[in-house]
matplotlib code that plots the C-alpha trace (Angstrom):
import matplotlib.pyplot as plt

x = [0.0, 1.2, 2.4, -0.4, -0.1, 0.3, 0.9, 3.0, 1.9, 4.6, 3.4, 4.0, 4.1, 2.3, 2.0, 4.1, 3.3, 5.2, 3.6, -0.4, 0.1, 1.8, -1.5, -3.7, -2.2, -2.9, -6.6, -7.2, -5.5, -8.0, -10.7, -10.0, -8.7, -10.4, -8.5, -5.7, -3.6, 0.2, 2.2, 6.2, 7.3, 5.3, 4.0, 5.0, 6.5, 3.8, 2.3, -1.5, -1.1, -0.6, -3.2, -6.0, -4.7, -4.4, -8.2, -9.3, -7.7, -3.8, -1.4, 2.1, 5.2, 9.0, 9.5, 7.9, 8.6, 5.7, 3.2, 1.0, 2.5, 0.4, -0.8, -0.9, 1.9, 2.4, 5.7, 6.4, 7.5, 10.7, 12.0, 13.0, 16.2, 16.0, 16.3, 12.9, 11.6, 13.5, 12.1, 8.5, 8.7, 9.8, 7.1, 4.2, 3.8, 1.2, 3.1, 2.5, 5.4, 4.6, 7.7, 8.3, 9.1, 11.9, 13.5, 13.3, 15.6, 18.1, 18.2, 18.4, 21.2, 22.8, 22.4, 23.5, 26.9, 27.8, 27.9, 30.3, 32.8, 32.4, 32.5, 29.0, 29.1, 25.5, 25.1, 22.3, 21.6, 21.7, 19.4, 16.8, 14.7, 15.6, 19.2, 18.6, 17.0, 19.4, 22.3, 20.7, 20.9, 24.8, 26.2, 29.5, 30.3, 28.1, 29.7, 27.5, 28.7, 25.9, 27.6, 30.5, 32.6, 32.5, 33.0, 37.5, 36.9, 35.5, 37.5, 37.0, 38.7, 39.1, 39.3, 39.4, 36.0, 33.6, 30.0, 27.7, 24.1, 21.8, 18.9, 16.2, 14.8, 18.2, 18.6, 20.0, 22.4, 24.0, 24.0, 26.2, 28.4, 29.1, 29.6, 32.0, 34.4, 34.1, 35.5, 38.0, 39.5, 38.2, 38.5, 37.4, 34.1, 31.0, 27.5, 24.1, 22.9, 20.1, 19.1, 18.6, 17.1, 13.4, 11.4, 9.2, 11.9, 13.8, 10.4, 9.1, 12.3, 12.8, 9.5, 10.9, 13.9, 11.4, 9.7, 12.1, 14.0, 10.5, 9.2, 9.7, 8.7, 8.6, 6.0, 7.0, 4.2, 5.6, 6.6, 10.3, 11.3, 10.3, 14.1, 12.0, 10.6, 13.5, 15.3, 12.8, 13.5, 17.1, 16.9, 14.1, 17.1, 19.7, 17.6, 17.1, 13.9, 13.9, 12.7, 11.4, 9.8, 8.3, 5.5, 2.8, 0.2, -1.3, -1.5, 2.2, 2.3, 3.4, 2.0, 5.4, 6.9, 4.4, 4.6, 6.7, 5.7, 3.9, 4.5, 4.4, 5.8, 3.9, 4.4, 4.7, 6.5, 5.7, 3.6, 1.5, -2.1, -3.5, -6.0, -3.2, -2.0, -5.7, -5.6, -3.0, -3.8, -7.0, -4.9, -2.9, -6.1, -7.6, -4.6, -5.1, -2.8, -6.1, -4.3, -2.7, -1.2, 0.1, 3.7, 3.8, 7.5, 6.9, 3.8, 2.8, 1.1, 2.9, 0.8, 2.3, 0.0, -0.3, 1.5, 1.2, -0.2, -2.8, -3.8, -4.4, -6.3, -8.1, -9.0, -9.9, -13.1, -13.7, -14.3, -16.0, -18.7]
y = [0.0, 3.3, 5.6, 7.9, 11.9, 15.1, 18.8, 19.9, 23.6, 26.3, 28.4, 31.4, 32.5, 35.2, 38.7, 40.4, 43.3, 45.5, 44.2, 44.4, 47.9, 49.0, 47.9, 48.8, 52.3, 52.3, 50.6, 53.6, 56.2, 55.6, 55.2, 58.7, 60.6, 58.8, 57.5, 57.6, 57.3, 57.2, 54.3, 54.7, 50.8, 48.2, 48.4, 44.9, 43.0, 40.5, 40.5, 39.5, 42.5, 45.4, 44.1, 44.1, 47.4, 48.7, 47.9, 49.8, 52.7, 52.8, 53.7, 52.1, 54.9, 53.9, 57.5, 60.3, 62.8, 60.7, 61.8, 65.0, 68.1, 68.4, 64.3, 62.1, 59.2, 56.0, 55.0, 51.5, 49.6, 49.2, 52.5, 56.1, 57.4, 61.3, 62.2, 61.3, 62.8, 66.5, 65.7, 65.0, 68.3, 70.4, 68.5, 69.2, 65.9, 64.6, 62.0, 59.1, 56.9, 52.8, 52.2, 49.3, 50.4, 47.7, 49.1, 52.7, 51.1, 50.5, 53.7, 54.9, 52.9, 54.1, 58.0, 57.2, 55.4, 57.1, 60.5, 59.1, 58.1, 54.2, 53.1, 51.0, 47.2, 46.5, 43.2, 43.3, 42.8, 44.7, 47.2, 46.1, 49.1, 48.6, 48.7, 51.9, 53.3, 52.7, 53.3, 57.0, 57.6, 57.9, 56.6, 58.0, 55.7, 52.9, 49.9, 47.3, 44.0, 41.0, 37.5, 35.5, 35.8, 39.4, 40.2, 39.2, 42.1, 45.0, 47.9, 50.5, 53.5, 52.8, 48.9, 49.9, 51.9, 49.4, 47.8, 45.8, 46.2, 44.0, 43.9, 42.8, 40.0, 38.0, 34.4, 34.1, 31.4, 33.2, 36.5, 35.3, 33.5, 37.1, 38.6, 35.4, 36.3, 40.0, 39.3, 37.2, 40.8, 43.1, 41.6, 44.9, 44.9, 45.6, 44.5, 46.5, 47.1, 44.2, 42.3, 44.1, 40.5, 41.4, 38.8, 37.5, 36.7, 35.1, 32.9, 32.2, 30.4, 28.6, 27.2, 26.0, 24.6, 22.3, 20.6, 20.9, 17.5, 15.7, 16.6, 15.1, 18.7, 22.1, 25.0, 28.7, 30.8, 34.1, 36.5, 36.4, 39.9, 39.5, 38.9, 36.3, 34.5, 33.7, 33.1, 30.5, 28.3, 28.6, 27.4, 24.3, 23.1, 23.6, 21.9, 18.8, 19.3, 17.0, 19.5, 23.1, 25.9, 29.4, 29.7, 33.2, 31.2, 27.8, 28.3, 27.8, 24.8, 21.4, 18.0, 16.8, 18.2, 16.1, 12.5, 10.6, 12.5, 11.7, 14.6, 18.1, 21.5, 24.8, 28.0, 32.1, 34.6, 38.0, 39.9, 37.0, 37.4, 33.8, 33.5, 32.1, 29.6, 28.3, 27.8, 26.3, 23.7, 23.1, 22.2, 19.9, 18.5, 18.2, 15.4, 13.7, 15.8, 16.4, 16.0, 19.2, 19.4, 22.3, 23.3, 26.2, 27.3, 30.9, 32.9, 36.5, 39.1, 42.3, 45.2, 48.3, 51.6, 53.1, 56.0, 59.0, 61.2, 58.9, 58.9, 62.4, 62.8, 60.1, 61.6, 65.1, 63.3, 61.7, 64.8, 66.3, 63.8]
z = [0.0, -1.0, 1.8, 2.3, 0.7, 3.2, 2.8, 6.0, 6.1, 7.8, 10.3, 10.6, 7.1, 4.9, 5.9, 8.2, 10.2, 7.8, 4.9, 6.3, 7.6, 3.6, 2.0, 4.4, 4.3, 0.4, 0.6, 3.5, 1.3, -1.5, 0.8, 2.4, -0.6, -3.7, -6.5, -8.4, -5.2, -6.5, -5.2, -5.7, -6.7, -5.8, -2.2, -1.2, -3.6, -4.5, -8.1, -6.9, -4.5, -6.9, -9.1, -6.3, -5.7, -9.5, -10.0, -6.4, -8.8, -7.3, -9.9, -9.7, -11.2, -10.6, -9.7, -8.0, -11.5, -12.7, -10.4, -11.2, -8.4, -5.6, -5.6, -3.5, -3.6, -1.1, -0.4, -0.5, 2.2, 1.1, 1.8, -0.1, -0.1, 1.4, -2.5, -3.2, -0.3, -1.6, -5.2, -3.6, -1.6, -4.5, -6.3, -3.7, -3.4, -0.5, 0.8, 3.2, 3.8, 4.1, 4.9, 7.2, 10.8, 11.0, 7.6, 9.4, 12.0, 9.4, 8.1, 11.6, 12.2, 8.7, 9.5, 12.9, 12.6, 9.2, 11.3, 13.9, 11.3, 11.2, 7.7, 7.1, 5.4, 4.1, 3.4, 0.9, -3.2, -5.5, -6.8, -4.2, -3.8, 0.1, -0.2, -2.4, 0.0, 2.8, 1.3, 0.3, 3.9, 3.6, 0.4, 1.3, 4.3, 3.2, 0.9, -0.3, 0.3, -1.7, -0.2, 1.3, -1.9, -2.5, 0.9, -0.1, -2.3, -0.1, 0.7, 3.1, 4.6, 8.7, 9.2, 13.0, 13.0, 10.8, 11.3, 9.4, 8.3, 6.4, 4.4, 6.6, 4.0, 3.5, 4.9, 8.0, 7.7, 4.4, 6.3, 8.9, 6.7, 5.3, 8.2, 9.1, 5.9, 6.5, 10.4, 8.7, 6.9, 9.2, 13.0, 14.6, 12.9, 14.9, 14.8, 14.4, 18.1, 16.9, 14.7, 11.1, 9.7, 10.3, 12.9, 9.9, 7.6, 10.2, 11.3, 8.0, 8.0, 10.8, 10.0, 7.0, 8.4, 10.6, 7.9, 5.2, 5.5, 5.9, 2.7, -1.2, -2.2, -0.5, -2.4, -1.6, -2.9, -3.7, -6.5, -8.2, -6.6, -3.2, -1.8, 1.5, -0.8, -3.1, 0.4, 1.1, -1.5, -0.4, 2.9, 2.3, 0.1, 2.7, 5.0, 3.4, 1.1, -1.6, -4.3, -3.5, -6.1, -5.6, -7.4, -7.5, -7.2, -7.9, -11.7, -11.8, -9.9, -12.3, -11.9, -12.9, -9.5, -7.0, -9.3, -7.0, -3.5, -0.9, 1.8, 0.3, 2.3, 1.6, 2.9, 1.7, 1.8, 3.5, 1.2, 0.0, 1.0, 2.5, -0.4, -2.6, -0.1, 0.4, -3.4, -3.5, -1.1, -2.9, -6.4, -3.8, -2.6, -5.7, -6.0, -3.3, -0.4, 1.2, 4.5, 6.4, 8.8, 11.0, 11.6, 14.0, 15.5, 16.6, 17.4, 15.4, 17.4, 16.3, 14.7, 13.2, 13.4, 10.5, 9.2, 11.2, 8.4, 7.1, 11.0, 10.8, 8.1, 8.8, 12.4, 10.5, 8.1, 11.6, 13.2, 10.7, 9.8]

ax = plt.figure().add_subplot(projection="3d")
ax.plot(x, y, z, "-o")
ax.set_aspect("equal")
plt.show()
């Protein structure tokens, strides 16, 4: 007899606290203002997200010279360098900034070391609209360093006045192997007062790392630019999962992955909405992995308020009603 199918299902996964209070701030911004409400990049990386959003009448620019002077635009949760929030003030931009709370911490930390003379290592990728950001804070002391290997090839001024930052969406285990071969050149280096890896990225992956090695296949539902995500996939391999793929949602899934398994991993990443999950496990149960079971390894309770701005305006039509 056949070993019977199962879907171990990760817990926590799915929103953050960053990521419900970013779209929440846009679907209250377009309650309160009416659209178009103006979102710089996409608010959460997740492509189901910006859709909902886009048809509620959001419009998504790269840039804040594409919004009309004197709109109103949403800053992601990414982050802004303070260039775009010069360019939205000489712009007469209306601006309400989504920006994680944990990703201000970071750019705290940047603005706050760079101006006592340490030189900064971010450990981050590339281009990521939060690195941009952060490294705008002070891109004269800050050198971006992407991963073990390229951290043999930094170069900084003061060796003996150095820390190290991070993304907040990277994998642990890679982060600290960076910071490993950076101590390795730099043995005075210093590290961020805490952690800079964000709470959900870091239990959205130790849940992972508890069923990974149990299952034939691991699912990470989540888009190709969201950096946890990605990560995800990463660590179920390093864990032991026999296969693992991201996938935006269950369209994308391939009966060729599941032919020879009989216990299936699922989670997502932090801007996926729960409604793609629950599909998901219907296309699983639809083959059979009826049976789900549970994995919980840390429990969730943190809210962010939203941002201060929308609070007040919000308080105003209050008051006058």
């Amino acid at each position: 007899m056949p070993d019977a199918k199962k879907v171990l299902l990760a817990a926590p996964r799915g929103y953050c606290a960053g990521v419900d209070r970013a779209v929440v701030t846009v679907e209250k911004a377009l309650d309160l203002y009416g659209p178009p409400v103006y979102v710089r990049k996409q608010i959460v990386h997740n492509k189901y997200v910006v859709h909902k959003l886009e048809e509620r009448g959001a419009i998504f620019v790269d840039e804040v010279e594409e919004v009309p002077e004197g709109a109103t635009v949403v800053f992601s949760a990414h982050g802004v360098a303070p260039s775009v929030h010069e360019e939205s003030a000489e712009r007469n931009l209306k601006t309400i900034d989504a920006t994680c709370p944990l990703v201000t911490k970071v750019h705290a930390e940047a603005r706050r070391f760079a101006s006592e003379g340490y030189d900064i290592l971010l450990i981050g990728h590339e281009g990521h609209e939060e690195v941009e950001g952060t490294m705008g804070e002070a891109p004269e002391a800050i050198t971006l360093v992407q991963d073990p290997a390229s951290a043999l090839d930094v170069e900084i001024g003061n060796p003996d006045r150095v820390i190290w930052l991070s993304q907040t969406t990277l994998s642990v285990d890679e982060t600290m192997q960076t910071v490993d071969a950076l101590k390795e050149r730099f043995p005075n280096l210093i590290a961020p007062p805490s952690d800079d890896i964000c709470y959900a990225t870091q239990n959205r992956q130790g849940a992972v790392k508890e069923i990974a090695a149990k299952c034939d296949v691991l699912i990470v539902v989540g888009s190709g630019n969201s950096s946890n995500s990605v990560r995800l996939v990463e660590v179920a391999l390093d864990a032991g999962a026999g296969a693992s793929y991201r996938v935006d949602s269950f369209d994308e899934l391939e009966e060729a992955w599941f032919e020879n398994a009989n216990i299936v991993g699922l989670t997502s990443g932090a801007s996926v909405p729960e409604i793609l999950v629950d599909e998901v496990l219907q296309w699983l149960c639809d083959r059979d992995f009826c049976d789900v079971e549970t994995v919980t390894t840390a429990q969730e309770t943190l809210i962010f308020a939203l941002p201060p701005e929308l609070r007040r305006d919000i308080k105003a039509a209050n008051a006058a009603k």
